[in-house]
C-alpha angles and dihedrals in degrees: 000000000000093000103056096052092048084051094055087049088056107055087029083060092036098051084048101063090042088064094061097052125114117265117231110203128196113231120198120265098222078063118127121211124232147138120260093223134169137010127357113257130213112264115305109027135074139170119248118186093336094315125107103231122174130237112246114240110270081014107158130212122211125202128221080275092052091242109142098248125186130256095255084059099066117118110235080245150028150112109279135186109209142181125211125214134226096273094048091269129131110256100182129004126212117206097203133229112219090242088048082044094050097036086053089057097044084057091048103056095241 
């Protein structure tokens, strides 16, 4: 009787401290990096790297947690990764972690 239940103790601890680990996403590689800067903007536009771009219809915005946030929930300023569409507009928008930020340009040889 005592193992078992030393045995339940041990995964519920263990699925505890998984919870709390850091998730690595995986961005997209057709991804272009840029900084969210300036004024909001009304829905759907927002300013990357000093250039008004428009959401995509249905476009979609992650946070650092990778959780779909709305437009009114967009900081004044960060490091994003975002896609572009077809038609010019932004698909999908990556709020970036400093490490995400520092591992794209890496990558990219900067």
């Amino acid at each position: 009787m005592r193992n078992p239940l030393l045995l339940m103790t041990f995964f519920a601890a263990l699925g505890a401290s998984a919870s709390h680990a850091q998730l690595v996403r995986t961005l997209p590689a057709n991804g272009k990096v840029g900084e969210l800067a300036g004024q909001q903007h009304p829905f759907p536009l927002v300013q990357i790297s000093n250039k008004v771009v428009r959401l995509a219809p249905g476009g979609l915005i992650y946070d650092q947690e990778n959780r779909t946030i709305v437009h009114g929930s967009l900081p004044e300023s960060a490091s994003v990764l975002f896609v572009v569409d077809a038609n010019g507009d932004v698909s999908r928008l990556y709020l970036l972690r400093p490490e995400e930020l520092a591992r794209l340009e890496r990558a990219a040889g900067r």
